[in-house]
Each structure stands twice: as structure tokens, then as C-alpha cells.
C-alpha positions as CSV (number, residue, x, y, z in Angstrom):
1,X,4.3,-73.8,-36.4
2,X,0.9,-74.8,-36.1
3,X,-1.7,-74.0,-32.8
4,X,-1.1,-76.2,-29.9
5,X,-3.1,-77.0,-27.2
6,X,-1.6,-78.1,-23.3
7,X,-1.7,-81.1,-22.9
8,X,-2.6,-83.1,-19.2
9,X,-1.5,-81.5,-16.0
10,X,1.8,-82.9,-15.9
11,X,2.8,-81.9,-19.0
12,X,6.0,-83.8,-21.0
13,X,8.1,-81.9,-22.7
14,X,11.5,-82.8,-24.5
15,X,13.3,-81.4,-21.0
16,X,10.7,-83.4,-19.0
17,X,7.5,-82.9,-16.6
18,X,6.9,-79.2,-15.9
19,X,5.8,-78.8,-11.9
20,X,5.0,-75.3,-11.7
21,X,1.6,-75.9,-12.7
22,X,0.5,-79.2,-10.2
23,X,-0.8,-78.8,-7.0
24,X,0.3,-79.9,-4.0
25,X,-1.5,-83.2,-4.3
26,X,-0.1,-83.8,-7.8
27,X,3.4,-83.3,-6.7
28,X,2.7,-85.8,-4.2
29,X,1.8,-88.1,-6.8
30,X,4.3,-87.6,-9.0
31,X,7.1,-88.3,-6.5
32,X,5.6,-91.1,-5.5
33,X,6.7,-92.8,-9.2
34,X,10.0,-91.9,-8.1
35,X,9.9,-94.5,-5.5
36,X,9.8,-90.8,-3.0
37,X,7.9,-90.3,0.3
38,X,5.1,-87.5,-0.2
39,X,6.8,-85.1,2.2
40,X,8.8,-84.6,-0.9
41,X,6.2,-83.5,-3.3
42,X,5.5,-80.8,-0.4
43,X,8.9,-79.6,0.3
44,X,8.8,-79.2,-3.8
45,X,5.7,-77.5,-3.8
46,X,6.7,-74.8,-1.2
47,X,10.2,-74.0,-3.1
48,X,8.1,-73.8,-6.3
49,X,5.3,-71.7,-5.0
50,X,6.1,-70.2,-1.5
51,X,10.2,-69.9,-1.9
52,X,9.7,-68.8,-5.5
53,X,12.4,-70.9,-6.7
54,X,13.3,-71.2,-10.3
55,X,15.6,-74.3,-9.9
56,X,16.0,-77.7,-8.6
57,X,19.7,-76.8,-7.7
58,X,18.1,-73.8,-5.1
59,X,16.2,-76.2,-3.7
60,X,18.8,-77.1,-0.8
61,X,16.6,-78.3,1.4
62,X,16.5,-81.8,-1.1
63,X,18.8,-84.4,-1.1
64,X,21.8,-84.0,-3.9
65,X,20.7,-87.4,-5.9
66,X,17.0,-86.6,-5.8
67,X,18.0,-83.2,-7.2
68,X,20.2,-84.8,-9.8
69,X,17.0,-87.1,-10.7
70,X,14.3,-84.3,-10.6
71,X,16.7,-82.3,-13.2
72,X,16.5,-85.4,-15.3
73,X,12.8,-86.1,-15.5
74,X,11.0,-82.8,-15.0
75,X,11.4,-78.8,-15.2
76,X,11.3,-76.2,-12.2
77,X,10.4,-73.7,-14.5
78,X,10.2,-73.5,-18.7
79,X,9.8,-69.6,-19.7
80,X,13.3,-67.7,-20.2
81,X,13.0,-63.6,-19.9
82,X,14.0,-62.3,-23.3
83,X,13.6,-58.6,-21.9
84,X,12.4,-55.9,-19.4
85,X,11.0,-53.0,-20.1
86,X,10.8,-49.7,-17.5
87,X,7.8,-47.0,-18.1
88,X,8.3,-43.7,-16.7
89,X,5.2,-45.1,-14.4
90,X,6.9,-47.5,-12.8
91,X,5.0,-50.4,-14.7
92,X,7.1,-53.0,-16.2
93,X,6.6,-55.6,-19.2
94,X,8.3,-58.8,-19.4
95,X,9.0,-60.7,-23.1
96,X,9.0,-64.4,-21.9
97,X,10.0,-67.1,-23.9
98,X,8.4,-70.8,-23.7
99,X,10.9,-73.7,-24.2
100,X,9.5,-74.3,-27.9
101,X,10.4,-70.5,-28.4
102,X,7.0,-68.8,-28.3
103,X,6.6,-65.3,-27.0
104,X,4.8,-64.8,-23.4
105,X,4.3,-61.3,-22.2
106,X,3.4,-60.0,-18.3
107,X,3.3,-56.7,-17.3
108,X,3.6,-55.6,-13.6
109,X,1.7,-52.4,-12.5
110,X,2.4,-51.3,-9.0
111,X,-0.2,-49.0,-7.2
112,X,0.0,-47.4,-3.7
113,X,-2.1,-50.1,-2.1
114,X,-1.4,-53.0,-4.0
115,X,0.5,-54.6,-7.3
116,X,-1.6,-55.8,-10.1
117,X,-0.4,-58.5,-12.3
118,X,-1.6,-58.6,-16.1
119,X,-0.9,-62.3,-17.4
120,X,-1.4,-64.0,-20.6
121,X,-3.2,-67.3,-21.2
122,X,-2.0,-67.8,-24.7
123,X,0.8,-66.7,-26.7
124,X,-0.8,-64.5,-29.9
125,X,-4.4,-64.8,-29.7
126,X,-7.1,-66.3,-32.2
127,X,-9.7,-63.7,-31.8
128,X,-9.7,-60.9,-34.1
129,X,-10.5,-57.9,-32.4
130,X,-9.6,-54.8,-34.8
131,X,-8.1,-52.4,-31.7
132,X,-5.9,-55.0,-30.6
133,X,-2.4,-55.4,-31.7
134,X,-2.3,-58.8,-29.9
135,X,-4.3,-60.2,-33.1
136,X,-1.9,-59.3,-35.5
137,X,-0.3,-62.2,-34.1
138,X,-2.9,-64.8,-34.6
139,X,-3.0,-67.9,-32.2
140,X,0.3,-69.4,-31.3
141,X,-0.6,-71.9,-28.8
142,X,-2.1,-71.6,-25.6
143,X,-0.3,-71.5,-22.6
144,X,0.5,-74.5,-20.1
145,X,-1.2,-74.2,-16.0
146,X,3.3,-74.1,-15.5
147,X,3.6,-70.8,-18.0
148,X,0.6,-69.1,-16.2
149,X,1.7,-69.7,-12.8
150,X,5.5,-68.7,-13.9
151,X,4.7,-65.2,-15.1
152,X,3.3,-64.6,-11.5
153,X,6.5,-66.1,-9.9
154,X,8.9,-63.8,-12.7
155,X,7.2,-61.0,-12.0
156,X,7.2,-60.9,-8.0
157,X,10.5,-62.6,-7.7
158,X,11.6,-59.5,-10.4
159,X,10.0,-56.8,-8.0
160,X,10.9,-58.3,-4.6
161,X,13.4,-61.3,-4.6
162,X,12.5,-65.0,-4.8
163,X,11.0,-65.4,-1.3
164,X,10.2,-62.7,0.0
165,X,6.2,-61.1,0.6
166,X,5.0,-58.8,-1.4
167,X,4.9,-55.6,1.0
168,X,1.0,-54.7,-0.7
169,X,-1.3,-57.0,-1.6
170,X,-1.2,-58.7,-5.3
171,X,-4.3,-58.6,-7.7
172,X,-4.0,-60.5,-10.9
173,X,-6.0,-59.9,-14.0
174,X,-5.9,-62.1,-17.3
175,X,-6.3,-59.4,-19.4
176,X,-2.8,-60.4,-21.1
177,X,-2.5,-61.5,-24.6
178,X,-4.8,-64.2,-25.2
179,X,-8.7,-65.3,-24.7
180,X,-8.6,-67.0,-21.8
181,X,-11.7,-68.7,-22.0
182,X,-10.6,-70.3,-24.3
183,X,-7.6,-72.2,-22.2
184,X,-10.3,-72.8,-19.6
185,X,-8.8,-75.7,-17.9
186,X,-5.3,-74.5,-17.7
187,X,-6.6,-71.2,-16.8
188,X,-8.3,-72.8,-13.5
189,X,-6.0,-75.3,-12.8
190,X,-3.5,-72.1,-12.5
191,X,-5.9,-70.4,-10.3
192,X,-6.0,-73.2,-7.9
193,X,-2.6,-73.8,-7.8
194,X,-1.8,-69.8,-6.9
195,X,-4.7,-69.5,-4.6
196,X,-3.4,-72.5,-1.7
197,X,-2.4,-70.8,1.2
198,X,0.8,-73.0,1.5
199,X,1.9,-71.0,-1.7
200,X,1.4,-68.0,-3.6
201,X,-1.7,-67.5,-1.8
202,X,-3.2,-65.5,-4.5
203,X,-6.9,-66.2,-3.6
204,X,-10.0,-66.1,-6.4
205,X,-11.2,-62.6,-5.1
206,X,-8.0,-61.0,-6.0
207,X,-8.7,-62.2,-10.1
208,X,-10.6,-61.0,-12.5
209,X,-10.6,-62.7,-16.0
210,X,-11.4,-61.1,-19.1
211,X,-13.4,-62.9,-22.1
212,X,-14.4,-61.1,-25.6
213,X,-17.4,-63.0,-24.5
214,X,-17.3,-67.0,-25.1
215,X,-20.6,-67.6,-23.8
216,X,-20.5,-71.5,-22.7
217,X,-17.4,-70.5,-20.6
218,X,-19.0,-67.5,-18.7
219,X,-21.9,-70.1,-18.0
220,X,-19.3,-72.7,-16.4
221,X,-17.2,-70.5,-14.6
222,X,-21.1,-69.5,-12.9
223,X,-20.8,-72.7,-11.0
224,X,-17.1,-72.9,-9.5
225,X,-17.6,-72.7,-6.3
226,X,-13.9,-70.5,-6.2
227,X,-14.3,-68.6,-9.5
228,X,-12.6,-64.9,-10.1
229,X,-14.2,-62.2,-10.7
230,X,-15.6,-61.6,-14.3
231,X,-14.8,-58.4,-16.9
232,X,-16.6,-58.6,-20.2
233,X,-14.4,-57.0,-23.0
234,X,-17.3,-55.4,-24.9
235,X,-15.9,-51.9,-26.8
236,X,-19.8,-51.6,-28.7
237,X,-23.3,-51.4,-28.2
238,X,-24.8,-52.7,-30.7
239,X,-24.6,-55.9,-32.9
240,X,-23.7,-54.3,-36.0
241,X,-20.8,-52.4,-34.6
242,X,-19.6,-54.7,-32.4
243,X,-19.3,-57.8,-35.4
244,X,-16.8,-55.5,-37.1
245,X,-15.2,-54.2,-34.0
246,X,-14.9,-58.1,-32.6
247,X,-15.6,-60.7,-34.9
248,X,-16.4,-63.3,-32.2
249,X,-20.2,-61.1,-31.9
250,X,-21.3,-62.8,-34.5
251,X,-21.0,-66.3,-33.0
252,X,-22.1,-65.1,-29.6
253,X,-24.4,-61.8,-30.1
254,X,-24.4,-59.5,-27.4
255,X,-28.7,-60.9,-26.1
256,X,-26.5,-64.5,-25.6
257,X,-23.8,-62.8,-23.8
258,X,-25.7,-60.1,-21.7
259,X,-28.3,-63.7,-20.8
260,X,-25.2,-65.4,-19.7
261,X,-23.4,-62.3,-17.4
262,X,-27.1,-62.3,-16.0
263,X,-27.0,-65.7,-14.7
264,X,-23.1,-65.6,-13.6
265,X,-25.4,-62.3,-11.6
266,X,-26.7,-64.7,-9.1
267,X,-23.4,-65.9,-8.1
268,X,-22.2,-62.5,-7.2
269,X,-21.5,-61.5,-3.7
270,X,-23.3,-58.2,-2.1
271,X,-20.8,-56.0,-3.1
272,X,-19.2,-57.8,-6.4
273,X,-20.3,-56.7,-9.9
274,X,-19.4,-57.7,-13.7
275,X,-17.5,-55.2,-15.1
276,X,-17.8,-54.0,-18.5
277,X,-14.4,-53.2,-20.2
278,X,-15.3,-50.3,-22.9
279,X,-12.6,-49.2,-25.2
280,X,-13.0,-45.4,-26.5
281,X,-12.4,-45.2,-30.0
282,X,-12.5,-41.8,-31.4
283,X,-15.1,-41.4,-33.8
284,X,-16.1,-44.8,-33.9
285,X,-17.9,-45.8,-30.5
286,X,-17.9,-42.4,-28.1
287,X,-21.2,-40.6,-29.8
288,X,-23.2,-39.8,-26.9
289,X,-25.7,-42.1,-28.6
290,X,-23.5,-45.3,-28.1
291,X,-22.9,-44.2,-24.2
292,X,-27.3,-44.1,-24.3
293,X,-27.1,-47.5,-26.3
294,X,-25.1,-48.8,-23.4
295,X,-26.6,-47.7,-21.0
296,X,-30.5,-49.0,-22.4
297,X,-28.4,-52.7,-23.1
298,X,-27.2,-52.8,-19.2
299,X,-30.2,-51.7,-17.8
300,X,-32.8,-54.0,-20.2
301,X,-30.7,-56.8,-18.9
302,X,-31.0,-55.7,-15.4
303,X,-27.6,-56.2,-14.7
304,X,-25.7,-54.6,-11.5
305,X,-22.8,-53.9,-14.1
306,X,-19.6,-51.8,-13.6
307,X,-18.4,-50.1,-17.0
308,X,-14.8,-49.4,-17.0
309,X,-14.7,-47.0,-20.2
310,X,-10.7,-47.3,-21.6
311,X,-9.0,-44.8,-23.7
312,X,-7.5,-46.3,-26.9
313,X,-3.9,-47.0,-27.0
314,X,-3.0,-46.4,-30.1
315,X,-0.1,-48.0,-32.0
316,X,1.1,-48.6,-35.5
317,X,-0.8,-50.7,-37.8
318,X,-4.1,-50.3,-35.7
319,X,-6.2,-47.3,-37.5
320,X,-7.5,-45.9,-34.0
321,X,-7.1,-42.8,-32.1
322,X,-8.1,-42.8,-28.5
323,X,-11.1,-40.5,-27.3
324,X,-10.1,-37.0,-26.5
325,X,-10.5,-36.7,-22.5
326,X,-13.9,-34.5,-23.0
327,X,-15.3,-36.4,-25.0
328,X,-15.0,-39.7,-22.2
329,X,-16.3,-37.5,-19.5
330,X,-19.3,-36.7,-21.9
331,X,-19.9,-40.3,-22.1
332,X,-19.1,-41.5,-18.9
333,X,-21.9,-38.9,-17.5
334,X,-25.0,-40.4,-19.8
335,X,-23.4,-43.2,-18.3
336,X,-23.5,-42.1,-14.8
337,X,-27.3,-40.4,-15.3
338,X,-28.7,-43.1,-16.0
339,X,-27.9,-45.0,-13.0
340,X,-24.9,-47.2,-14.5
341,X,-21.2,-47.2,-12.6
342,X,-18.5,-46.2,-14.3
343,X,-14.8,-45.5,-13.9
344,X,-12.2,-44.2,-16.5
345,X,-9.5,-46.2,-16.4
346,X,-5.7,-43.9,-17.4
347,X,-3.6,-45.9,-19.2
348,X,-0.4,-47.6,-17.8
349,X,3.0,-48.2,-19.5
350,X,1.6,-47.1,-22.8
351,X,5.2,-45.8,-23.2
352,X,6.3,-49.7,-23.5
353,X,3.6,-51.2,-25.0
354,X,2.4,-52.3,-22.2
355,X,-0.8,-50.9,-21.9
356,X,-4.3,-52.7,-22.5
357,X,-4.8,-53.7,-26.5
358,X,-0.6,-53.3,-26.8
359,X,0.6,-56.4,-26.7
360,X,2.2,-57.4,-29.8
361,X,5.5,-58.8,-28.7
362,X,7.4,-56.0,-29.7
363,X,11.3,-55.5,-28.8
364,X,12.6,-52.3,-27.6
365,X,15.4,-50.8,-25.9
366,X,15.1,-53.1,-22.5
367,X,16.4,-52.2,-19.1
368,X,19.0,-54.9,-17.0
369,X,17.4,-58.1,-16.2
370,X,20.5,-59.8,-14.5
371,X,17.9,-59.5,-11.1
372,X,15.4,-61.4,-12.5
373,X,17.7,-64.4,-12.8
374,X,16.3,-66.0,-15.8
């Protein structure tokens, strides 16, 4: 099938209007063409996004008829869980289905103090990047504000139960398969929708959003006055070895990108940096001359930048081996000496394809998903 883009909030489908993805002011709205009073649009909003409900038939609190009439013109969610996988860390992946059959991945990471949530924004992606299997899939449409916000509700509701709080706080990071930059409107509309405190609650300093580096984008998101945080996939220091690592250099060279994370800078809080994500590919970009590269590019920019340097994860047909662990320390301490932050970042559910660059939509062996309810 050929690429798709979402189409207006309320989005039609065959099945009819999908609600995950409105607000509490657009569900308002839209029962108000059913002749409803607005209460209604908030007692739907809180099932959706506080209760975690999946279905209109859960939602007791609604008249039967009204039920009978929502089921007929609109959706309470659209992605079906085609499987669960288990790592031996605990991490989980999810292979979601949309209801035109494209694949959706998430992948759940719990952590001592809190529970980070990788989600896609697109299903494939169109970016090339050679070290990701996600682009042997190419673009298969971007993903709808609904799809976004559903991964978040699958995966807590998965972990916890529909309804009930999260025990550790949640971070989110669109870092899933996908540019998200380039589903920019869904991508914020999603972000508003988790972040009101009647629902998910999921506020803008608990995201970070990831971008190979779509320039225009970076300078937009500078002037939301709620915006995530920022993470610039960047895996090379240079021009030349960053076109053939990611294609998407050539149209936006790294000058043009560095400019724009220095004027998303002056947004930043005290504490909050741009973080560099900096995949180690053994042999290609580890020299101890890339991690000086780096470093001279960061600091020539004057950037307050965080480098998060990632071990490769490899995986068949990608021609990469990841850095061997001495070899990362030696770069991350040119890093580190000349005056740059930097954390190594160990790899989660690489056992399931899970893991950062993995996403391929690849079946496996899954665990039982009868809790998910899906």
C-alpha cells in the first residue's frame, strides 16, 4: 500500500471517529453533534485516558443507548496486540496492529525508579539510516495522535491493569520506529492529550523526542511553550561519514543542524541539555579521532550538549558490530577530557529486538498476552 498521512484530529475511519487522540475539549465537541451535553465528552475523556479503558462497553458509567451509538460512529481504541515479548531484563516489546493492518511496535523498560516507555510515531520509517533495521521497512504510514496515545495506554494497562497508577513515575521517549518529526502535528497533539492532569498526566518534562535531525522541526518545536525534551540521533562527526551513515545529512548537514540545537539552547531550563545519541560502530565511527571530532563539533557550537554514546545492536542484515566495551570507555574519556558529558547507555531487551536500532517488526516466540486484553 502506498504512504499515508493522518488525517484531521478526529480522524474517520471505515469503523468510525477514533477518540483516543482528542482532547478533552474535542470530545466535548464531538458529543455535542450527537445532540449530548458536554459532561459527556468528559466522562469519555476520563475512561479513555485516566480509567484506561479500551471499550465503549467498560465504560459503565454511560448510558446503554449512548454506548450503543458511540460503538456506531467512533472507536475507543484501533491497534490490536499481535504479540508480547519477555527479555530476561524485564523489558517487554509489543507488535501492534493498526485497523488497516500496519505493524506498530512499543517496548516497555522498567527501571528501579521509574518506567520508560519507547513509542513509535510511524509504522516503518522513510529515513535510511544504514544501522537501523527499522529502514528495511521503508515508510508505511505515519501514525494517527489515537495510535500514539494507545501504545502508552497498552503498555501501562499491560504492566499494571487498566486504571490503576503506575507505582514509579513514567518517562516516554519517541525513539520507536519512525522520524517523528516528521508526524509533527500528530506527534504534539499526542503530547497534549497525555500531558492533562485529568488523564495520563504524562507531562512534557517526562519526553524526550528523537529526530535524525529535520532542521525546520527542531526550530518549531524551539517555540512551544510545553515542548519535550530534545535528543539528536547523530552516530558521526563529520559530513562525509555521516551522509553514508544517514542519508538525511545531506539535506540538512550537521553546521544547519548543530545552528538549530543552538537556538532550541535558549529555551532550555538551568539544568536541561540536548542530548546527543551516538551509536558505536566497530571500526567505523569509535577511532579516538571521531570521539576528538565530536568533541571539537560540540564545543565550536557552544553547545551545553549531553552525548549518550550507544553500543550497536547488531542484527541480521545490518553489516555492524557493536564497539567492544574498551574501546567505548576510550572514547567516552576524550569525550569526558574535553569538557563534554557523556553516559554509555547498556542495551535493553536486545534479546527481543527490542533494543535501540532493532525494530524491524519481527515475530518470535511471544509470551501470553490474554492480560493485555487486546
Amino acid at each position: 500500500m502506498p504512504p499515508q498521512t493522518p488525517d484531521a484530529k478526529i480522524t474517520t475511519m471505515k469503523q468510525g471517529a477514533e477518540l483516543t487522540g482528542l482532547s478533552q475539549a474535542e470530545l466535548v465537541s464531538f458529543v455535542e453533534t450527537m445532540g449530548e451535553p458536554a459532561y459527556r465528552g468528559r466522562q469519555i475523556f476520563a475512561a479513555l485516558q485516566h480509567r484506561r479503558l479500551r471499550s465503549f462497553d467498560e465504560m459503565t458509567d454511560l448510558p446503554k443507548d449512548f454506548r450503543a451509538r458511540l460503538s456506531e460512529v467512533a472507536r475507543a481504541s484501533s491497534l490490536t496486540v499481535e504479540s508480547r515479548y519477555l527479555s530476561e531484563d524485564g523489558t517487554r516489546r509489543y507488535l501492534m496492529k493498526t485497523h488497516d493492518g500496519f505493524p506498530v511496535e512499543t517496548v516497555f523498560i522498567p527501571e528501579e525508579r521509574r518506567d520508560t516507555i519507547c513509542f513509535s510515531s510511524q509504522s516503518g520509517c522513510p529515513l535510511q539510516c544504514t544501522f537501523c533495521l527499522t529502514a528495511q521497512l521503508g515508510l508505511l504510514r505515519s501514525l494517527t495522535a489515537g495510535e500514539i496515545v494507545e501504545q502508552i495506554v497498552i503498555a501501562l494497562n499491560d504492566a499494571y491493569g487498566a486504571g490503576v497508577k503506575p507505582p514509579r513515575g513514567t518517562n516516554l521517549v519517541g525513539m520507536g520506529a519512525g522520524e517523528p518529526f516528521l508526524n509533527f502535528d500528530s506527534l504534539l497533539q499526542a503530547l497534549r492529550v497525555m500531558a492533562d492532569a485529568q488523564g495520563l498526566h504524562i507531562v512534557p518534562n517526562r519526553v524526550t523526542i528523537s529526530t535524525a535531525g529535520v532542521v525546520p522541526r527542531i526550530l518549531e518545536l524551539a517555540k512551544a511553550s510545553d515542548r519535550p525534551h530534545l535528543a539528536i540521533s547523530l552516530a558521526a562527526p563529520t559530513d562525509e561519514l555521516r551522509n553514508e551513515l544517514m542519508p538525511i545529512n545531506k539535506k540538512w548537514p550537521l553546521e544547519q543542524l548543530l545552528s538549530a540545537c543552538k537556538e532550541f539552547e535558549k529555551t532550555l531550563k538551568p539544568n536541561e541539555r540536548v542530548t546527543f545519541e551516538y551509536v558505536m560502530l566497530a571500526g567505523v565511527n569509535d577511532e579516538d579521532e571521531h570521539a576528538r571530532q565530536l568533541a571539537n563539533l560540540l564545543n565550536r557550537h557552544g553547545l551545553k550538549a549531553k552525548v549518550n554514546l550507544i553500543p550497536h545492536n547488531p542484527a541480521e542484515p545490518l553489516p555492524y558490530q557493536p564497539s567492544l566495551d574498551q574501546t567505548v570507555d576510550r572514547f567516552k574519556n576524550i569525550l569526558e577530557s574535553k569538557g563534554i558529558h557523556v553516559y554509555v547507555r547498556r542495551p535493553r531487551g536486545r534479546d527481543i529486538f527490542a533494543a535501540c536500532g532493532q525494530l524491524a517488526a519481527r515475530q518470535g516466540t511471544p509470551i501470553n498476552i490474554n492480560s493485555i486484553g487486546a
